[in-house]
C-alpha positions in Angstrom: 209.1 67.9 -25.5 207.1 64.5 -25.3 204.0 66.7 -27.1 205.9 68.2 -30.3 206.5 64.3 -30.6 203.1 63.5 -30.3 201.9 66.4 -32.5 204.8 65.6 -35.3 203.2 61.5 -35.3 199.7 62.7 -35.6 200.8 64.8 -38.5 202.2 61.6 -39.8 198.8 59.6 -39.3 196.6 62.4 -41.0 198.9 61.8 -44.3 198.6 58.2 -43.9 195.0 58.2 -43.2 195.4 55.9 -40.0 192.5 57.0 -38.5 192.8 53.8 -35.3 196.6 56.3 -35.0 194.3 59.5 -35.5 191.5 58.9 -32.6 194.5 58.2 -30.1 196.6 61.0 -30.9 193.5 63.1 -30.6 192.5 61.9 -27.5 195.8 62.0 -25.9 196.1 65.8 -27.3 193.1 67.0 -25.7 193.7 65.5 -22.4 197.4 67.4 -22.6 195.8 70.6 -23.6 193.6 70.3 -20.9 195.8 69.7 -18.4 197.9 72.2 -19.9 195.0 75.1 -19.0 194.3 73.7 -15.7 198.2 73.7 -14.7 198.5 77.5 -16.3 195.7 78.6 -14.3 198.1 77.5 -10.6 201.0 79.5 -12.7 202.7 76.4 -13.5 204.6 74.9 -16.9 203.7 71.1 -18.3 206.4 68.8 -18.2 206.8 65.7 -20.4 206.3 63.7 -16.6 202.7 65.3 -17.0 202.4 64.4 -20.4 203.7 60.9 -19.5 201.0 60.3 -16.2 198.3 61.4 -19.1 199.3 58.5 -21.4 199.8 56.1 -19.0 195.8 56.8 -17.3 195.0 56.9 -21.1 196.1 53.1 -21.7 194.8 52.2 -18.3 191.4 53.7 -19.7 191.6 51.9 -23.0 192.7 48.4 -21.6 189.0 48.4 -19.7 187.6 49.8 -22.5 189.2 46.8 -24.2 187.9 44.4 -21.9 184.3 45.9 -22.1 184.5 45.4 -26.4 186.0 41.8 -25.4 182.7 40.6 -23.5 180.5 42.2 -25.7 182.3 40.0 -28.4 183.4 43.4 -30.4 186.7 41.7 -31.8 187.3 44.9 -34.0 186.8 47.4 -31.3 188.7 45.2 -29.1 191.8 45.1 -31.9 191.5 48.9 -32.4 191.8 50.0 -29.0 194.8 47.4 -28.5 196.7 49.4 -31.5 196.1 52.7 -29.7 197.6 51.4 -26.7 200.5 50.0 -28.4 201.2 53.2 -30.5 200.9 55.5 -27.4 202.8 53.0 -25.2 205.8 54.1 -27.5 206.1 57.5 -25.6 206.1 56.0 -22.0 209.7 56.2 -20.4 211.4 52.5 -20.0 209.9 51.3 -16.6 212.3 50.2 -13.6 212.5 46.5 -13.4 211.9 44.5 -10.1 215.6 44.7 -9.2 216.5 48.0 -9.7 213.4 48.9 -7.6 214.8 46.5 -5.0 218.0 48.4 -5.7 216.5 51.8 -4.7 214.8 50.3 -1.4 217.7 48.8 -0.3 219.7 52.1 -0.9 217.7 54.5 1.2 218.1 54.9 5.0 214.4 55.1 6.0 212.8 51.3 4.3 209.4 52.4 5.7 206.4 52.2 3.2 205.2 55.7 3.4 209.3 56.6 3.3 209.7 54.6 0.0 206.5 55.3 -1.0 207.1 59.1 -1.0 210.6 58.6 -2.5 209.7 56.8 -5.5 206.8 59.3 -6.3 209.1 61.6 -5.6 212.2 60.6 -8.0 210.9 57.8 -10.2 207.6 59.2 -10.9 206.4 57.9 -14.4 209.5 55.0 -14.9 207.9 52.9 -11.8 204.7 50.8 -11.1 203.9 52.2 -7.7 201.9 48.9 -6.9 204.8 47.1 -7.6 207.0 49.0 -5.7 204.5 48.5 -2.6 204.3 45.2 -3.1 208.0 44.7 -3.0 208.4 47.4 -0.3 206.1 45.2 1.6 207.7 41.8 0.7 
């Protein structure tokens, strides 16, 4: 699973004292666990698309906090967070390029936005931008 990964790397950064690698992997970790109890609790298992929508809300999180340490004029702040959302950007599935979305939409029977919409969350979820495949749903 996408967490014994995680777990293994962290491991790693401990014994190379990365602490920027460190503060990510702990992060990320909690937010798993968490989810983790909350999902237990509805009598469900995690799966690595779970683990996946954590990281990729955790980089969305980090690029404003990135922008915040920018304005400030924090340059090291700024360059820490934008290591920790290129080593956690590592365990994101490859995302669906603008053709192969295009691909899918042309593909299905039903090329109404909530139709495409709900297919895409449905079978894609985690490997697509949904705002991109709006806007190309829409285009």
């Amino acid at each position: 699973m996408l967490i014994d990964e995680i777990k293994k790397d962290n491991v790693q950064a401990m014994k190379d004292h990365d602490s920027v690698a460190r503060a990510i992997f702990g992060v990320v970790m909690n937010k798993v666990l968490l989810n983790s109890i909350e999902l237990k609790k509805d009598g469900k298992e995690q799966a690595d698309s779970d683990v996946v929508q954590i990281i990729q809300k955790t980089i969305k999180e980090l690029k404003e906090e990135r922008e915040n340490y920018i304005k400030v004029k924090n340059e090291t702040e700024a360059e820490n967070i934008a290591k920790q959302i290129e080593i956690i950007s590592k365990y994101l599935p490859k995302m669906m390029t603008e053709d192969e979305i295009k691909s899918v939409i042309n593909s299905l029977e039903d090329k109404s936005i909530p139709s495409v919409m709900k297919h895409f969350k449905a079978n894609y979820a985690g490997k697509v931008d949904m705002s991109l495949v709006s806007k190309i749903a829409r285009g």
